[in-house]
C-alpha positions as CSV (number, residue, x, y, z in Angstrom):
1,X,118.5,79.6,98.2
2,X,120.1,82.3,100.0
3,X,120.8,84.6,97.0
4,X,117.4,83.9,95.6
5,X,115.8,85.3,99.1
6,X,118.1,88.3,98.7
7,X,116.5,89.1,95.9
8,X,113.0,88.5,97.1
9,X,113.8,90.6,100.0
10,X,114.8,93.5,97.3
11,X,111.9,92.8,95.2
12,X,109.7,93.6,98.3
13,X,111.5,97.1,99.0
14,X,110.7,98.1,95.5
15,X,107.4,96.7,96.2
16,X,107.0,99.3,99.4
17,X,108.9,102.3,97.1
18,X,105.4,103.4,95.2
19,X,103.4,102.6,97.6
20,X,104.0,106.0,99.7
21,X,105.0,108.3,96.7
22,X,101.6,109.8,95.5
23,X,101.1,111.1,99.2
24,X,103.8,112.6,98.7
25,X,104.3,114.2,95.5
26,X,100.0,115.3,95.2
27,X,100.4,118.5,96.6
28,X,102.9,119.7,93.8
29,X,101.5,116.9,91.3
30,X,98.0,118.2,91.1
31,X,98.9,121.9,91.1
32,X,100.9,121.0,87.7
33,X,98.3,118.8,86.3
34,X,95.2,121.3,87.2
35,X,93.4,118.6,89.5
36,X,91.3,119.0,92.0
37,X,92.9,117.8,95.7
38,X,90.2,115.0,96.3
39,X,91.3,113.5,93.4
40,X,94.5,111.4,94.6
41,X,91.7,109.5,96.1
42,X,90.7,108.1,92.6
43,X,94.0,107.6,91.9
44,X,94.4,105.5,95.0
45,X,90.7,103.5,94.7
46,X,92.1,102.4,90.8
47,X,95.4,101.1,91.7
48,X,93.9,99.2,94.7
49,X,91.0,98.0,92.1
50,X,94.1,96.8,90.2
51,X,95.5,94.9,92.9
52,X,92.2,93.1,93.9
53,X,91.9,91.7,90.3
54,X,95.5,90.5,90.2
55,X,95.5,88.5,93.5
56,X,92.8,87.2,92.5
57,X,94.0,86.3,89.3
58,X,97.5,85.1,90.6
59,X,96.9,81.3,90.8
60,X,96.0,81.1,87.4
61,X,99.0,83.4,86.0
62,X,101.3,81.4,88.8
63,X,100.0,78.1,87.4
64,X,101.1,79.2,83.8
65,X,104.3,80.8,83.8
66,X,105.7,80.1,87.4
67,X,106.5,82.7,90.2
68,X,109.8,83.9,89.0
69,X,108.3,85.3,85.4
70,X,104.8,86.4,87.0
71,X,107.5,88.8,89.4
72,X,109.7,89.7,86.7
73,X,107.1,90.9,84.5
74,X,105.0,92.4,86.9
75,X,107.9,94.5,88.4
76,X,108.5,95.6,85.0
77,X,104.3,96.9,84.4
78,X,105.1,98.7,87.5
79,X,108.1,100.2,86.5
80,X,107.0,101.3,82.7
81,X,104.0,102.8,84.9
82,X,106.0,105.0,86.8
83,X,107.6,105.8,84.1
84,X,104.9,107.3,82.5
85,X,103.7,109.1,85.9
86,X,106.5,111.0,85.6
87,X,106.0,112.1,82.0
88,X,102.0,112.5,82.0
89,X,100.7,115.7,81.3
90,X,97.4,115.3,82.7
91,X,95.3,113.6,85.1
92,X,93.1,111.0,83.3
93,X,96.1,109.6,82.1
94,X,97.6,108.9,85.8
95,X,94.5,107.0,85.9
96,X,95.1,105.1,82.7
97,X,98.8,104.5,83.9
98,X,97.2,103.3,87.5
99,X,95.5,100.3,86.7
100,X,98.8,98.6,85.6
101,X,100.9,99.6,88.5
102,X,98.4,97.9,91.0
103,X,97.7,95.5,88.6
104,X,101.8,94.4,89.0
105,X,101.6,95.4,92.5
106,X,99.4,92.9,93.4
107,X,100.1,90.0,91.3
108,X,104.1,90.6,92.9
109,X,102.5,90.9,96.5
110,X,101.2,87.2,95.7
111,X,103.1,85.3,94.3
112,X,106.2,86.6,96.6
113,X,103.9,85.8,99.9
114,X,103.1,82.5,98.8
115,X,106.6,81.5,97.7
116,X,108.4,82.6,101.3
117,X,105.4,80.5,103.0
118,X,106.0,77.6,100.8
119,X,110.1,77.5,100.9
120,X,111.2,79.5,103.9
121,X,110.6,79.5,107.5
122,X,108.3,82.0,109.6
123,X,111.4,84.3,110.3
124,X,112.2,85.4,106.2
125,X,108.6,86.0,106.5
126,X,108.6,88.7,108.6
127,X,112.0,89.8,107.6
128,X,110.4,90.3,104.1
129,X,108.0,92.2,105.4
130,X,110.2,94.5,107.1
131,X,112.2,95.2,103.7
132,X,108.3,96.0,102.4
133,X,108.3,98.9,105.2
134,X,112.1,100.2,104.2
135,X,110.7,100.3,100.5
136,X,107.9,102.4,101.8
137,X,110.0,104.6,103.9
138,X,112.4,105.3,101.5
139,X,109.7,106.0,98.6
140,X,109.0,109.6,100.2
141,X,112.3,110.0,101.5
142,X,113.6,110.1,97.8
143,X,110.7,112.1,96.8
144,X,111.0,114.8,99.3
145,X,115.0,115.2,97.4
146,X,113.3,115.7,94.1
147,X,110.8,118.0,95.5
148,X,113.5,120.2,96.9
149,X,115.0,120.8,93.9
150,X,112.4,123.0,92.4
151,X,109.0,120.6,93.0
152,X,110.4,118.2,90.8
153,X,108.2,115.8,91.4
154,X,108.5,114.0,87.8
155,X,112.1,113.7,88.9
156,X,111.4,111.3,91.8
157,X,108.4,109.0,90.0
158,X,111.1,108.8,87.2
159,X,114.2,107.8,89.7
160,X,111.7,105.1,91.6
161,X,110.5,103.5,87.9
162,X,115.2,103.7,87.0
163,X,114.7,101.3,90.4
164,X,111.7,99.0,89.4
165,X,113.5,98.6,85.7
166,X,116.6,98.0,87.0
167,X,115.2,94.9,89.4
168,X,112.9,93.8,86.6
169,X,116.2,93.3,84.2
170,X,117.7,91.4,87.1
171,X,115.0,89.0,87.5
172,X,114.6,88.5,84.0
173,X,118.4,88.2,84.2
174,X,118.4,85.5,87.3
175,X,115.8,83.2,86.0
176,X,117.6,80.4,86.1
177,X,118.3,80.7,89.8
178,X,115.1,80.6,90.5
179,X,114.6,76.9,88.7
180,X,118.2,75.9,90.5
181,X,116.6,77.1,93.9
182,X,113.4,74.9,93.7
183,X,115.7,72.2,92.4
184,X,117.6,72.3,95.5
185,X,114.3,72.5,97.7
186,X,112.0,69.5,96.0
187,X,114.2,67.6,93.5
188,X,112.9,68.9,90.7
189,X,113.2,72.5,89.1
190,X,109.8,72.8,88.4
191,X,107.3,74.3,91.1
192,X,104.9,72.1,93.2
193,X,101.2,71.8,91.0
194,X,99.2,74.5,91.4
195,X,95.3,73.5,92.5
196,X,93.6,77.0,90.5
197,X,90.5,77.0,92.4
198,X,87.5,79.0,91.6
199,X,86.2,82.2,94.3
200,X,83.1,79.5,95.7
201,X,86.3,76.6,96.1
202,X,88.3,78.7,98.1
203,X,85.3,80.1,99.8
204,X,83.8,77.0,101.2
205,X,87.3,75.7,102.5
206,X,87.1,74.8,106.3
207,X,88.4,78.3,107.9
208,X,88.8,79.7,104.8
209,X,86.0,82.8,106.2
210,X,87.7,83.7,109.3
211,X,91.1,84.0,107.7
212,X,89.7,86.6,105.0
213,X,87.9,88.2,107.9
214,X,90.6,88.6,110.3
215,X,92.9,89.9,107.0
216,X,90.1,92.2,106.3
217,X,90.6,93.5,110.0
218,X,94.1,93.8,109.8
219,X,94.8,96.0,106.8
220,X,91.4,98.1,108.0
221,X,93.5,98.7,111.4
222,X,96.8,99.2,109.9
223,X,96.0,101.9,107.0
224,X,93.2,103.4,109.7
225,X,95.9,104.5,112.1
226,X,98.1,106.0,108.9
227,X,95.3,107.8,107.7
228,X,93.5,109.2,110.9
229,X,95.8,109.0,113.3
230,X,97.6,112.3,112.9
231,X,93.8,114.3,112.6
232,X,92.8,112.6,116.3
233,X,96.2,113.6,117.8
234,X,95.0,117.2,116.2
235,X,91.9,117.4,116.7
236,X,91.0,116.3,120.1
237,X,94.8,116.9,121.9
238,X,95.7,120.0,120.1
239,X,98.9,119.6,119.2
240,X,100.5,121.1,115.9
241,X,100.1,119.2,112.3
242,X,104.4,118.4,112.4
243,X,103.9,116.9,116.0
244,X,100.8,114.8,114.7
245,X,102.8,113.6,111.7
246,X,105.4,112.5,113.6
247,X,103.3,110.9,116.4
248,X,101.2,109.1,113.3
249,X,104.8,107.9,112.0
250,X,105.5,106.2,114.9
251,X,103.5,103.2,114.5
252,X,105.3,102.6,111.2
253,X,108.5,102.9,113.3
254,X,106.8,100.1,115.5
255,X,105.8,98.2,112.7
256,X,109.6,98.1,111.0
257,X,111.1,97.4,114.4
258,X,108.6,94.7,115.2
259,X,109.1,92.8,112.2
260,X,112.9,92.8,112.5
261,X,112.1,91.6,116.3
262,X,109.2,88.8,115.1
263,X,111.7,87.2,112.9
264,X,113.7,86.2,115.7
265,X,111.5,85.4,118.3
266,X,109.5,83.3,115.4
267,X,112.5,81.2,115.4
268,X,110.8,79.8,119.2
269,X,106.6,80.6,118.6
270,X,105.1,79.2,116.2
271,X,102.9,81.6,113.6
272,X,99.4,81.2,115.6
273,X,101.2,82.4,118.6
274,X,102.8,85.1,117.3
275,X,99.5,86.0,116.0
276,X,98.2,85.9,119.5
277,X,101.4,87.7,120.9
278,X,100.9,90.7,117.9
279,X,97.1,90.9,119.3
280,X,98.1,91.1,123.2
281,X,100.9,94.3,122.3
282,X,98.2,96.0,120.0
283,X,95.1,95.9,122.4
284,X,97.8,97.0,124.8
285,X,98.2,100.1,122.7
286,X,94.4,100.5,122.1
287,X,93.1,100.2,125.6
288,X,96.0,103.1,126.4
289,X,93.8,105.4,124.8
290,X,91.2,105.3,126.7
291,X,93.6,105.8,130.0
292,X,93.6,109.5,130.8
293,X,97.2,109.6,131.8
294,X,98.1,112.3,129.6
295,X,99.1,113.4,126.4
296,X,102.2,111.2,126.2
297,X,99.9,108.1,126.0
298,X,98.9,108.7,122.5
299,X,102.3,108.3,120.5
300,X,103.0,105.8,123.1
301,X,99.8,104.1,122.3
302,X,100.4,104.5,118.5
303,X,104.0,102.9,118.7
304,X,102.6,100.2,120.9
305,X,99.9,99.4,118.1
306,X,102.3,99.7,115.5
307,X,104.5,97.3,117.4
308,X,102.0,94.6,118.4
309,X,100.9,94.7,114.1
310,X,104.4,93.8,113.4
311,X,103.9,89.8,113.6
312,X,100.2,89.7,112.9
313,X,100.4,89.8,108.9
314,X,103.2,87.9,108.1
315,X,102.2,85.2,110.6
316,X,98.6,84.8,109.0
317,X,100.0,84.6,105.2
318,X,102.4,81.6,106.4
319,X,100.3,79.6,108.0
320,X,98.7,79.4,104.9
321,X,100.3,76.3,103.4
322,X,99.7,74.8,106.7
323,X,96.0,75.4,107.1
324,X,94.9,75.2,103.4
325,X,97.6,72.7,102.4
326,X,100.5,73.4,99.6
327,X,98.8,72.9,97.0
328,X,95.9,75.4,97.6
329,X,97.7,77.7,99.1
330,X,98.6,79.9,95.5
331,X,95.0,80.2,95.4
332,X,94.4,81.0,98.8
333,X,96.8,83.6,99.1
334,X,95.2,85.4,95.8
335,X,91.9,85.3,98.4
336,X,93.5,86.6,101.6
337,X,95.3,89.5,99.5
338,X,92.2,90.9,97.8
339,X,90.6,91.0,101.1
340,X,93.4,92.5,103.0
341,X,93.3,95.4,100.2
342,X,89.4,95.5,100.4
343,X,90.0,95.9,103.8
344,X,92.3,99.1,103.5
345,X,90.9,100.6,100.9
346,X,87.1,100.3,102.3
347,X,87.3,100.4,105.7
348,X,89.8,104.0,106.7
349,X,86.8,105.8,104.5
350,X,83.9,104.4,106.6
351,X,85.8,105.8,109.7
352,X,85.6,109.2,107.9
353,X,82.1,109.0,107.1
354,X,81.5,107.8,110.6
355,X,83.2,110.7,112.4
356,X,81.7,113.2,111.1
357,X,78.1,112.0,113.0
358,X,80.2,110.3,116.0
359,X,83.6,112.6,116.0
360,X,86.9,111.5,115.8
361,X,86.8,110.6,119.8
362,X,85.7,107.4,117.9
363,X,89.0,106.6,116.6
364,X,90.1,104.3,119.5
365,X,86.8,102.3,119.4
366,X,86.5,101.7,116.1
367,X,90.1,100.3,116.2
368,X,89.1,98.1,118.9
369,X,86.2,97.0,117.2
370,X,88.1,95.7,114.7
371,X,90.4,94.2,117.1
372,X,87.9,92.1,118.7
373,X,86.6,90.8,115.7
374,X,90.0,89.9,114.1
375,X,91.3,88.1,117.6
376,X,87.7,86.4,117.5
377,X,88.3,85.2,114.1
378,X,92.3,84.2,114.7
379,X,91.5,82.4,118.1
380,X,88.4,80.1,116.5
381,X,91.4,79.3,113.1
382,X,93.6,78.8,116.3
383,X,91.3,76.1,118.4
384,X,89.9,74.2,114.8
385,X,93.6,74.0,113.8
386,X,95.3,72.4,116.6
387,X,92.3,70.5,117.2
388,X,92.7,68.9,113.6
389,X,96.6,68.2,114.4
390,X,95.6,66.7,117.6
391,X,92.8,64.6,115.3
């Protein structure tokens, strides 16, 4: 089991390695390919389109062909897709060449979640998602190479899809382990039946709403800090774009660091109270906003939020099994992702729309707002849970 989660861990930082790269490169990218600037948001709205339908799709394709060929083949659609975005000569065709990089995005993002929740304990889940946000620091790090060398952006997509081939020949490659591993686990080296349960099915599932909700919540938070939170620092404290960029980076500082932490202490709390521990740090880091101690209290409060995040997602997607049951849980998790990505992709562009009538001094309440909400939802799966162990 050990060498199969060493891979999963590596699957997950190729998983993070596209995720930042178009941020990156679209400043050179669209000045070669004659687009407009606003239009890396399309690009961005398709692939998450993509990975809505696949998490949603991923209990049937699971159910099928098993975890280890869904990741292997979806890690290859990813890397043929990068492939191509560094050879395309024009725009319409990054947004052909975008539907099946989130389509493998999110059918990997699946079926790897649900298989740490199902095998391993809370710890390799946070630990997982750590190697995520190494994969997603790294993305831009070997971009930024390429694009010293002449804005040769083509030559970074084309180094991260050499990556996500690689991997996708090793899993092919490492098949078998995967059987030997659930051998090993259950007896048997066939996976645990998968219930495929229809949207309305998992819907109606007690607690089933709350958990999408406080996902929803989550992901709004986490990508509404990455996106806004250099602009407030800018905007309403005045301090220069490379000190806001590196005050907005801070909170995925937090959120690496955190998740290397959670693993550990998960080894004592269980994954509700971690939740509740991730919630205590981040409204910690919220409510320090609103404190006029000075200008030091907004990275502070950024790396604080970043921090407290850390255990929050992890900790919901394993108590999956546990709330929904193992055999539900493939389909549940399909559920909770396309929320979560609903949730960052809809919610970061309602806070734009919103500032421009409120201002971006509404930055800290709208990330409360969401707070409260997702703590509401996460304390009421919290008291219903325990209650039905107690029962």
């Amino acid at each position: 089991m050990v060498f199969l989660l060493v891979l999963i861990y590596i699957s997950f930082i190729s998983l993070g390695l596209p995720d930042s790269l178009l941020g990156s490169a679209w400043p050179v990218m669209r000045i070669d390919l004659g687009a407009d600037l606003s239009l890396a948001g399309i690009i961005s709205m398709i692939v998450a389109g993509g990975t809505v339908v696949s998490s949603f799709l991923s209990a049937r394709l699971i159910s099928r062909f098993g975890t280890a060929k869904v990741t292997a083949v979806s890690v290859a659609m990813t890397g043929l897709a990068l492939v191509g975005f560094g050879l395309v000569p024009s725009f319409w065709m990054l947004c052909l060449l975008a539907v099946p990089l989130g389509l493998g995005a999110g059918a990997v993002d699946s079926a790897l979640n649900n298989f740490v929740a199902l095998h391993y304990k809370a710890m390799h889940m946070n630990w997982l998602h750590c190697f995520w946000g190494i994969g997603a620091t790294a993305g831009p790090v070997i971009m930024s190479l390429w694009l010293a060398q002449s804005d040769n952006w083509r030559g970074g997509y084309l180094t991260i899809a050499v990556i996500q081939c690689v991997l996708s020949l090793v899993l092919f490659l490492t098949l078998p382990a995967w059987k030997k591993a659930q051998e090993e686990k259950s007896g048997t080296p066939e996976e645990k039946p998968i219930r495929v349960l229809g949207l309305r099915e998992v819907v109606r599932m007690p607690l089933a709403k709350p958990t999408f909700i406080s996902l929803f919540c989550y992901c709004a938070m986490e990508l509404t800090v990455g996106l806004w939170g250099a602009s407030f620092a800018t905007e309403l404290f005045h301090v220069t774009a490379d000190v806001a960029a590196a005050w907005a980076s801070l909170f995925y500082l937090g959120l690496t660091i955190g998740r290397a932490a959670a693993g550990f202490i998960s080894i004592k709390l269980n994954n509700l109270q971690m939740i509740r521990l991730g919630q205590t740090i981040t409204l910690a880091g919220v409510l320090l906003l609103f404190v006029p101690v000075g200008v030091w209290r907004v990275p502070a409060a950024i790396f604080l939020a970043g921090l407290g995040c850390a255990p929050i997602y992890p900790a919901l997607l394993h108590q999956t099994p546990k709330t929904f049951g193992e055999s539900n849980s493939q389909s549940m998790m399909g559920i909770q992702m396309a929320s979560a990505y609903v949730g960052s992709t809809l919610m970061p562009p309602v806070f734009g729309l919103v500032s421009k009538w409120l201002g971006l001094s509404f930055f800290p309440v709208y990330l409360g707002l969401l707070l409260i909400l997702m703590i509401f939802c996460t304390e009421w799966i919290k008291h219903r849970y325990e209650k039905r162990i107690q029962e």
